[in-house]
C-alpha positions in Angstrom: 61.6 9.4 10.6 62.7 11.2 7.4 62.7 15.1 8.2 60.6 17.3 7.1 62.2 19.4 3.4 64.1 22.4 4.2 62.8 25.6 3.0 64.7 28.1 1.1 67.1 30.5 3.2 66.1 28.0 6.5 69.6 27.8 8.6 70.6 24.0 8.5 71.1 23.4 12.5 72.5 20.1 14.1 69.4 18.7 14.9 68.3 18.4 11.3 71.8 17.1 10.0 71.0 14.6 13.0 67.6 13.6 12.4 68.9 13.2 8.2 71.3 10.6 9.6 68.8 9.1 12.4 67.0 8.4 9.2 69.6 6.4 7.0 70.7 4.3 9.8 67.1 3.1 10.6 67.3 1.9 6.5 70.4 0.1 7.5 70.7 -3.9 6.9 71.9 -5.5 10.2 73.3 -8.9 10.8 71.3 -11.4 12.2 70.4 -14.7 13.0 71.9 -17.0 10.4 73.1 -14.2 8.2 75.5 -11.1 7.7 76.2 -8.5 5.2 79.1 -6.6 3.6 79.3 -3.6 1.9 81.6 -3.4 -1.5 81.7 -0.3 -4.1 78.7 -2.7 -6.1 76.6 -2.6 -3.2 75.2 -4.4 -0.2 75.7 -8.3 -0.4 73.6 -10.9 1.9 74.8 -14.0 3.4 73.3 -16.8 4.7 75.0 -19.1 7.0 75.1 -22.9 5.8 74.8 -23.2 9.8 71.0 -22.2 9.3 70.0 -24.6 7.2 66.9 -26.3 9.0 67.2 -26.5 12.9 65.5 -30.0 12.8 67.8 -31.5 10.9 70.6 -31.1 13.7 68.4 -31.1 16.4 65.8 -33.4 15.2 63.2 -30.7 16.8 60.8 -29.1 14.3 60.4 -25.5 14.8 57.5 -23.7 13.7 57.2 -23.2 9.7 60.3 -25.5 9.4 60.2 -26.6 6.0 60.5 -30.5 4.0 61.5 -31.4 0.8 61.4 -35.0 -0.4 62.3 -36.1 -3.6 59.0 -37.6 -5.7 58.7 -39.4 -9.2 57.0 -36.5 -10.2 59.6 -33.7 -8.4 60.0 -32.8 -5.0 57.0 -32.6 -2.5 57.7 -30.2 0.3 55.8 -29.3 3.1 55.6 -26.8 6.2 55.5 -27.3 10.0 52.9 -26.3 12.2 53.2 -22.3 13.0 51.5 -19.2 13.3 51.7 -15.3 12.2 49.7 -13.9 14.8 47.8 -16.6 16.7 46.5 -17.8 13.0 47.7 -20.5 11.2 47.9 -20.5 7.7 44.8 -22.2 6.0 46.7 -24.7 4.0 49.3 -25.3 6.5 48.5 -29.4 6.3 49.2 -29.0 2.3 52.2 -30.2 0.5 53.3 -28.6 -2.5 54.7 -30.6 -5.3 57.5 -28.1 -7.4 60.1 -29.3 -9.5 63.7 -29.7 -8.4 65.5 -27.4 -10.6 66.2 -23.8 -9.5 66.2 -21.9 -6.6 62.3 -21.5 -4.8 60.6 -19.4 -2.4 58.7 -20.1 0.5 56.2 -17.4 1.8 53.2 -16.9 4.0 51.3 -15.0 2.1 48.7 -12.8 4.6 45.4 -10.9 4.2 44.5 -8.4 6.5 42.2 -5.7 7.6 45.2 -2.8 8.1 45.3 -3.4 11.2 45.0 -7.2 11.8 46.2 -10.4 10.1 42.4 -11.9 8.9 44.0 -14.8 6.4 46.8 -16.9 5.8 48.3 -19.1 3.7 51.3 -20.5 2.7 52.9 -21.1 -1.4 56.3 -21.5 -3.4 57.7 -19.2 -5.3 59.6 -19.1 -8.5 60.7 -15.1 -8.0 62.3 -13.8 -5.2 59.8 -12.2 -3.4 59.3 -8.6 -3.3 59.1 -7.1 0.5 55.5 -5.2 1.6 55.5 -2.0 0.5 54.3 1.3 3.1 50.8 2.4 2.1 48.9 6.0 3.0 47.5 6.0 6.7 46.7 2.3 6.9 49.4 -0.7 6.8 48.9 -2.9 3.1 46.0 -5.6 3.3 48.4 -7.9 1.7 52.0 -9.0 2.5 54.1 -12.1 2.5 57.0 -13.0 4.9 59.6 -15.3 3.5 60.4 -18.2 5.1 62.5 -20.0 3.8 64.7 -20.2 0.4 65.2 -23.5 -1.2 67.8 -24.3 -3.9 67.7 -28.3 -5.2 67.0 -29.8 -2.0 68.6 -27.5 0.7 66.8 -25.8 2.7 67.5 -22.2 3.8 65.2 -20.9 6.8 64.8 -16.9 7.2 63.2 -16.8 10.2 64.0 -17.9 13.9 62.5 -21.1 15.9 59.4 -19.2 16.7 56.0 -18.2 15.4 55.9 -14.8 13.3 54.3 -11.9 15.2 53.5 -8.8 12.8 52.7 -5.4 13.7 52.1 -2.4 12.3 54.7 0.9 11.9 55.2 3.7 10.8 57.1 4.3 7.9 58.1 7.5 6.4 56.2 10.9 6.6 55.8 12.8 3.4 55.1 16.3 2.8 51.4 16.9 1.6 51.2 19.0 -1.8 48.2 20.7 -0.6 47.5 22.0 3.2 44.1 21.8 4.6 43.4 23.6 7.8 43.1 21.0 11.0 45.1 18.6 9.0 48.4 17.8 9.4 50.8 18.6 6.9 52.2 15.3 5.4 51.1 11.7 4.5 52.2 9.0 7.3 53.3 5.9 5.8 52.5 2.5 7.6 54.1 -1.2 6.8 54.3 -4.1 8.5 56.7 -4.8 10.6 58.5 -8.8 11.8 
């Protein structure tokens, strides 16, 4: 939680200095399954493991939302394994896509919900690298996607473990209000969702 601003002439005490660093190791980036990070002087750089590359193919066991690709006349046709973000499956989920084979793609399920529950899903390729939910005022977005997988010519890169996706909601950042209304509290809570 980010602290609260300090006020002119207010002593800066431990627990403040704490809570400020509390706060910027919660944004830190932590290695995980199938990837790690570094840190240089031009910033934080991502790696994915060529270890993750799809389970299934090693194991010859589909996991849930593990993704296909296979070359067509007309590009490449891929297609997604059975899975679930929160007990739903995605609408289209027995779809293949047809994309091209050039360039690096995105696959993401892209959800609906109510701010507190997942209502919709559905599952598309991307061109852009997608852009991760952003925190909205007292209520979690009513739309988000969670990338899957990455796919560049016909590797495939998963982003998530063997396992269905569960999404919850979380708090994000508190912000002081402008303007103070008696019986309210003093800032804006932020909510996103969380994987």
């Amino acid at each position: 939680m980010i602290p609260k601003r300090v006020q002119k002439n207010q002593p800066i005490t431990a627990d403040l200095l704490n809570n400020i660093i509390e706060s910027i190791r919660e944004c830190q980036i932590q290695s995980g399954t199938g990837y790690s990070f570094s840190r240089t002087a031009g910033g934080t750089v991502l790696s994915i493991s060529q270890a993750q590359k799809q389970k299934a193919v090693t194991t010859g066991q589909a996991c849930p939302f593990d993704v296909s690709v296979s070359v067509t006349a007309s590009g490449q046709d891929v297609g997604l394994a059975l899975g679930t973000i929160n007990g739903l499956m995605p609408s289209n989920n027995f779809d293949k896509i047809n994309t091209s084979t050039s360039g690096k793609k995105y696959v993401v399920i892209n959800c609906e919900s109510n701010g507190k529950n997942v209502v919709s899903a559905s599952w598309a390729i991307q061109n852009d690298i997608p852009v991760p939910p952003l925190a909205t005022i007292d209520v979690a977005p009513t739309t988000f996607g969670v990338l899957v997988a990455a796919i560049s010519g016909s590797d495939v890169y998963k982003t998530i473990p063997c396992s269905n996706i569960t999404a919850r909601v979380g708090p994000s950042i508190q912000e002081d209000r402008n303007t103070y209304v008696a019986g309210q509290r003093n800032y804006n809570q932020y909510y996103q969702w969380l994987f």
